[in-house]
N, C-alpha and C positions, 0 to 999 in steps of 0.2 A: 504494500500500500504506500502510495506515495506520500511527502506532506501533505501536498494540496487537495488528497482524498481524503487523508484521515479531518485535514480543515474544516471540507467538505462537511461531514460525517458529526462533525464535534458541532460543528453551529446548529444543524438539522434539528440534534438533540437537546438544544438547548442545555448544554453541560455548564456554559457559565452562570448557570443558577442552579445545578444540579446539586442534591446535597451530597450525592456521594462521591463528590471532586475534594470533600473536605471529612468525608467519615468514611471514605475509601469503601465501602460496601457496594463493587459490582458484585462481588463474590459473598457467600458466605462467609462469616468467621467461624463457624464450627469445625469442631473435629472430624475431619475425614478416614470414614471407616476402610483399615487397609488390612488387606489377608497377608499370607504368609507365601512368597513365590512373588508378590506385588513389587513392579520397579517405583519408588515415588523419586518425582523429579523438583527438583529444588532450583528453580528461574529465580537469579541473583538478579536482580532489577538498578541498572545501576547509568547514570548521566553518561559514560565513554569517552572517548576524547580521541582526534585526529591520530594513526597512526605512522603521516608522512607528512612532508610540508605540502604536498600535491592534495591530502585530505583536511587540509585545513580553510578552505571556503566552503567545500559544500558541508564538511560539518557544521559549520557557521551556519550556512543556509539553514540545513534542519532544525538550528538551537531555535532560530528566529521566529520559521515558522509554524512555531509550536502555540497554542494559542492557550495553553495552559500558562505558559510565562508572559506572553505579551500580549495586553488582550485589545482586541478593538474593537469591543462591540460600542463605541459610540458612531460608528457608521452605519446607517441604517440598511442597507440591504446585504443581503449576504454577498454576490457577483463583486460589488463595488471592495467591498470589505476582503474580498478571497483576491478581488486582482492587486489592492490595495499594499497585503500583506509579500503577494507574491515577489511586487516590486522592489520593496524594501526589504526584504529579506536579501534578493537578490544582488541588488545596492549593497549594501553593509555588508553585506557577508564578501563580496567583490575588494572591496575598499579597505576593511579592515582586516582581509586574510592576511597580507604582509606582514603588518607589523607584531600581528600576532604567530604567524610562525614565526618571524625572531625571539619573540620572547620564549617561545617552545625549546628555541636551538639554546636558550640561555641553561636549559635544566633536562637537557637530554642531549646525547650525541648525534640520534640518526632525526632528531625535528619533530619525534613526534611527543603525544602525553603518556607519560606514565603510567596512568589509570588503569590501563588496558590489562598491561603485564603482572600488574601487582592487583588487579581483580582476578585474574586466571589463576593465580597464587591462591588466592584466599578460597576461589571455588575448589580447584584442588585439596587445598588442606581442610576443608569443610566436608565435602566428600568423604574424605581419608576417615574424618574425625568422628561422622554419623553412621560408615560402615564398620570401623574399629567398635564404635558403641552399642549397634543395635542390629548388627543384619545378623550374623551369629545365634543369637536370642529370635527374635524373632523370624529369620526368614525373609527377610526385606530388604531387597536392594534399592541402596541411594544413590542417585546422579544428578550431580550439580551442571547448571547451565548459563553461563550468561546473557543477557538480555539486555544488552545497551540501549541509551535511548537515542542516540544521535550520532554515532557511527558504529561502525562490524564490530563483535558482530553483535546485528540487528535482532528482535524478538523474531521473525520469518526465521531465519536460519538457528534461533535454539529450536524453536518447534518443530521444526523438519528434522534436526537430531535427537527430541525426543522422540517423534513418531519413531523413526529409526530402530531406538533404543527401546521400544514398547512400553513406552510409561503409561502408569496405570492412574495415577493421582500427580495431583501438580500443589506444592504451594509455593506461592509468588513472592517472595523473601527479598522488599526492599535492600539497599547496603545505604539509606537516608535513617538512621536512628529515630532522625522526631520528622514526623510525618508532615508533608507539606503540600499542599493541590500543586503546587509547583515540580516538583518531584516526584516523590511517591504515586503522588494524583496525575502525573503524567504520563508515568509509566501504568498504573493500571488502566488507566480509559484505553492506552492504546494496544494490550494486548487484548482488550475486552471486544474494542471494535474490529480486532482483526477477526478474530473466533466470529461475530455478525457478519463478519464480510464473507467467513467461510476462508477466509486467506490461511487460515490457520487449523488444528483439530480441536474440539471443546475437552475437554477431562472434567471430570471433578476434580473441584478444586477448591484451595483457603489460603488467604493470607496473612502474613503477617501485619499489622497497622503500623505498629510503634513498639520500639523498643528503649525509650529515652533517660530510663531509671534503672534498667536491667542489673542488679549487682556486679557480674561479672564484665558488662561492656563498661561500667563506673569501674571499676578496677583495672582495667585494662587504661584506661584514660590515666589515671594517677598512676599507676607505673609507666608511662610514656613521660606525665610530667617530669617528674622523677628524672627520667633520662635528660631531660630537656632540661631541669635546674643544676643538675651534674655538668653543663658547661661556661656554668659562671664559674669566676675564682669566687673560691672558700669564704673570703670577706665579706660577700654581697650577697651570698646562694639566701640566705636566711630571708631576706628583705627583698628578693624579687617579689615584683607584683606580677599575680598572673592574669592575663587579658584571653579572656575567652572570645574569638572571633567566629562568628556563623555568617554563613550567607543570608544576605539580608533577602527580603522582599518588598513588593509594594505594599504601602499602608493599608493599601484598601483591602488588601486580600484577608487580613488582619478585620479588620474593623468594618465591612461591609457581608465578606464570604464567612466571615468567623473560621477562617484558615487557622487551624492549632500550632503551626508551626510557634510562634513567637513563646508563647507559653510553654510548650515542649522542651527549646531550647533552657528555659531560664528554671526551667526545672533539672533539665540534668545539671545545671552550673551549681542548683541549689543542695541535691543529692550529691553530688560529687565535692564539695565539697565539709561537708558533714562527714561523707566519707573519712575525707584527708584531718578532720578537725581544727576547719577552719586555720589552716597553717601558716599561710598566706594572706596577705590584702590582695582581693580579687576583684571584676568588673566584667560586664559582658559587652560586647558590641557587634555591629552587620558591616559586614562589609559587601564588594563586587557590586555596586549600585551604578544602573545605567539607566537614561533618560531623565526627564525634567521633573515626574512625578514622587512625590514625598514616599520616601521609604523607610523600614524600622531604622530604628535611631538609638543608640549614637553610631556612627560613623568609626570604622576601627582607624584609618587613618589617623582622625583628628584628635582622637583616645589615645593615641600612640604618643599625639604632639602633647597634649596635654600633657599627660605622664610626664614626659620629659620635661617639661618647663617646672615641674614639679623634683624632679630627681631622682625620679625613680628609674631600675632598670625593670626590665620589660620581657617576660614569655608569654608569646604568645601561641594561645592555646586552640586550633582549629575543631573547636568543640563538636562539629554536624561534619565535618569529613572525617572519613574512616582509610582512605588510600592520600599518599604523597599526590598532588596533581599539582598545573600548572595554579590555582588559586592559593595555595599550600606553599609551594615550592619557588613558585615567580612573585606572585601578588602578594602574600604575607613577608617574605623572606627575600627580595631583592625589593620590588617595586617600591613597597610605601616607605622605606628608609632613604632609597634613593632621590625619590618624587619631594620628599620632605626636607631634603637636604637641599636641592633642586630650588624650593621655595621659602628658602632660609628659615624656616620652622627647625627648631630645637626637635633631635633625635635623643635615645634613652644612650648613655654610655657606654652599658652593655646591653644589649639585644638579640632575644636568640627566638627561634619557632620552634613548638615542639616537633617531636618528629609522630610520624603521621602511624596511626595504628596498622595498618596493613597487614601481616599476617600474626599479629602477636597470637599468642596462644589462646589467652584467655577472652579475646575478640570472637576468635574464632569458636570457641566454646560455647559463647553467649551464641552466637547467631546458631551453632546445632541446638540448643535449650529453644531457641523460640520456635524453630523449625518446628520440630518434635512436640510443642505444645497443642499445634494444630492437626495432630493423627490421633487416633488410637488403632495402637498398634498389635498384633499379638501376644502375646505371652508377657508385657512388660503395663507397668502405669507408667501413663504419663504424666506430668502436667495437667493442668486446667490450661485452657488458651488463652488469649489477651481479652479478649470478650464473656470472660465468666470471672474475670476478677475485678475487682473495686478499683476508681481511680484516688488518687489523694485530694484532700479537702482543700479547697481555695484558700482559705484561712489560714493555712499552714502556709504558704509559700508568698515570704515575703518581698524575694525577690523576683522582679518583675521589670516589665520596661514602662517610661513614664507614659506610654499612649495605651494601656494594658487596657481591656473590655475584659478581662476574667471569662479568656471563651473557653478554655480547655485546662484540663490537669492531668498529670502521667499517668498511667497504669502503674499499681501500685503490685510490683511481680510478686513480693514476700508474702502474702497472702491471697488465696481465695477469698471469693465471695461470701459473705454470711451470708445464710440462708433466712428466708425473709419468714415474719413472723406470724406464726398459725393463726 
C-alpha cells in the first residue's frame, strides 16, 4: 500500500477523530488463546530509518506523508488535502534529504540510521529470550518480526514472512514504551488497514498498549544512567542533573485528541526515579519540534541552555527511545551543543547522552514479560495483560508538564486488578 493509499484510507475513516488513534484498540487487548505446536509471531513495531544516503528522501517522503504526525485536516476536501500533502511531502523530503544524510554520515560510516541494525539485534535476542523461556514448556514456537514504519523492512514484507513461517497468533509489540497516536497509533492503523485492504493475512491477534512503568524497562533505564554518569570525572558525577528528553509533539494532540503520550512520559520520569531515590536533581523536556504550531514544552534545547547558565552539568537522558538513532546520536549528542554554541548561548561544562538501551538485557526481558502477558499459553500462567490491570491514581503523580489536562496514567504492572465489589 502506498502512502497516498493508506492517506486515502485514513481520511475515509475518519481516524483523526477516531478514539482508537489514542486507546490503540483496533485489536483486542485480551489474551490470545495458543495450543501447543502454535508458531506466535511477535511484529516489533518500530519508526526505521534510511538504510543509504540514496534512502534518505523517500524515507523522508513516507515520514511526511503520514497523516498521523502531520495532520491537515483544516483543508476541507479530501482530493485538495491528498494532493496538498502529496506536494509537500515531496518538496521537503526533496530539499531537506541532503542535509540530512550528512548529519547521518556524522554517526554512521556507510550514511545510513542505526535503528535498523540495532532493532534486528533486539528482535533476535527477544526471540532467543521467549524460546529459551517458554517453547520447551509449552510447545510454542516464537518468531520475532520487524515492522518499520517508514523504510524496509516494511509491515508487507514481515507479513509475507510470517505467512511463510505459518504463524498462528500475532501480537503487535510496539518498541514506543509510552504510547503515542503519533507512533504506536501509526503503526497500528497501518497494519490494520492493510489486513482491510487484504494487502496483508488477518491472524488473531493482541497488543501491547504501553509499557511506561514496566519494573524491568525502569531498570534497564537506570543502569544505562548509570553508564552515562560513569563518564563524568568523580568530582561532578554526584551533582549531574539528569534531563530527560522525549520527542515532543503537537499541543493539540495533547489537549484536543487526549493523546496519552505526554502523561506516559512524565510518569516513567516519575517511577524511575523513585526507583533511583530521587539521586539526582532531574527535569523533563521535548525535543525534534518542526513547524510553526505550539508543541509540548519545554524545549530540551533551551533546558540544556538554561542548565548551563545555571552551572550545572548535564545527562541527558532519551527517556521514549529504546535504540541509538540519529535523534539520540546526532540531535541530543552533537546538534544542540553545537547549534548553542553557534548562538552564543552558554553550554553545560560537562555534557554527556546516555547511551541508548538497545539490546540491554533487562530491556529485552521487559518486552518478552509484556509479550507473554497477552497469550495464554499451555502448561505455564501467565501474567494478566495491560488491560486487566489498574492504572495509577492522578493524584499520585506530581510530576507533570505545565499545559497537563490529566488525560492519562501508567499501567500500574505490580499489580492486578481488584476485583470489583459483590
Amino acid at each position: 500500500m502506498t502512502p497516498y493509499e493508506l492517506l486515502r484510507r485514513y481520511d475515509r475513516e475518519g481516524y483523526n477523530s477516531d478514539p482508537r488513534m489514542v486507546n490503540g484498540q483496533f485489536y483486542p487487548s485480551d489474551k490470545l488463546d495458543v495450543e501447543s505446536g502454535d508458531t506466535v509471531g511477535v511484529v516489533m513495531l518500530n519508526l526505521g530509518g534510511p538504510d543509504s544516503e540514496e534512502a534518505v528522501e523517500p524515507f523522508l517522503y513516507n515520514l511526511f506523508m503520514d497523516p498521523a504526525i502531520i495532520d491537515f485536516s483544516q483543508v476541507v476536501y479530501f482530493q485538495a488535502r491528498g494532493r496538498v500533502r502529496q506536494a509537500f511531502s515531496k518538496i521537503i523530503s526533496y530539499f531537506r534529504s541532503k542535509s540530512v544524510a550528512e548529519d547521518y554520515k556524522e554517526i554512521s560510516d556507510d550514511g545510513g540510521s542505526p535503528i535498523n541494525p540495532l532493532t534486528r539485534e533486539q528482535a533476535e535476542n527477544l526471540e532467543r529470550t521467549l524460546n529459551e523461556q517458554y517453547a520447551a514448556q509449552t510447545g510454542v514456537n516464537f518468531k520475532t518480526y520487524m515492522a518499520m514504519r517508514y523504510w524496509e523492512p516494511f509491515s508487507e514484507e514481515a507479513a509475507a514472512q510470517m505467512e511463510e513461517d505459518g504463524v498462528d497468533e500475532v501480537v503487535l509489540l510496539p518498541l514506543y514504551p509510552q504510547y503515542s497516536k503519533t507512533t504506536t497509533g501509526a503503526s497500528l492503523v497501518e497494519w490494520y488497514e492493510l489486513e482491510q485492504a487484504g494487502d496483508i493475512p488477518e491472524w488473531p491477534t493482541s497488543f501491547v498498549f504501553e509499557y511506561a512503568t514496566y519494573p524491568k524497562y525502569l531498570e534497564a533505564l537506570s543502569e544505562r544512567i548509570d553508564e552515562g554518569l560513569a563518564r563524568f570525572p568523580d568530582e561532578v558525577r554526584d551533582d549531574v542533573h539528569l534531563l530527560f528528553s522525549a520527542h515532543g509533539t503537537p499541543l493539540t494532540e495533547m489537549k484536543d485528541r487526549r493523546d496519552p503520550y505526554c502523561c506516559l512520559v512524565h510518569s516513567t520520569v516519575k517511577h524511575l526515579m523513585e526507583h533511583r531515590g530521587h539521586d539526582h536533581d532531574f527535569s523533563t523536556a521535548f525535543q525534534s519540534k518542526v513547524g510553526p504550531s505550539t508543541w509540548l514544552e519545554p524545549p530540551t534545547d533551551e533546558t540544556v541552555a538554561e542548565l548551563a547558565e545555571e552551572g550545572e552539568d548535564v545527562l541527558v537522558v532519551p527517556v521514549a527511545f529504546v535504540t541509538d538513532h540519529i535523534e539520540t546520536s546526532y540531535e541530543l549528542a552533537i546538534e544542540i551543543p553545537e547549534e548553542l554554541e553557534e548562538e552564543g548561548e552558554p553550554i553545560p561544562e560537562h555534557y554527556e547522552v546516555m547511551p541508548g538501551l538497545n539490546s540491554h538485557p533487562k530491556f529485552i526481558e521487559a518486552l518478552a514479560d509484556v509479550t507473554v502477558t497477552q497469550l495464554e499459553l499451555p502448561n505455564v500462567q501467565t501474567p494478566a495483560p495491560w488491560s486487566a490491570r489498574p492504572c495509577y491514581k492522578t493524584r499520585d503523580r506530581s510530576i507533570r508538564c505545565q499545559q497537563c489536562r490529566k488525560v492519562a496514567e501508567a499501567t500500574d504492572w505490580s499489580r492486578e486488578r481488584e476485583p470489583a465489589a459483590a
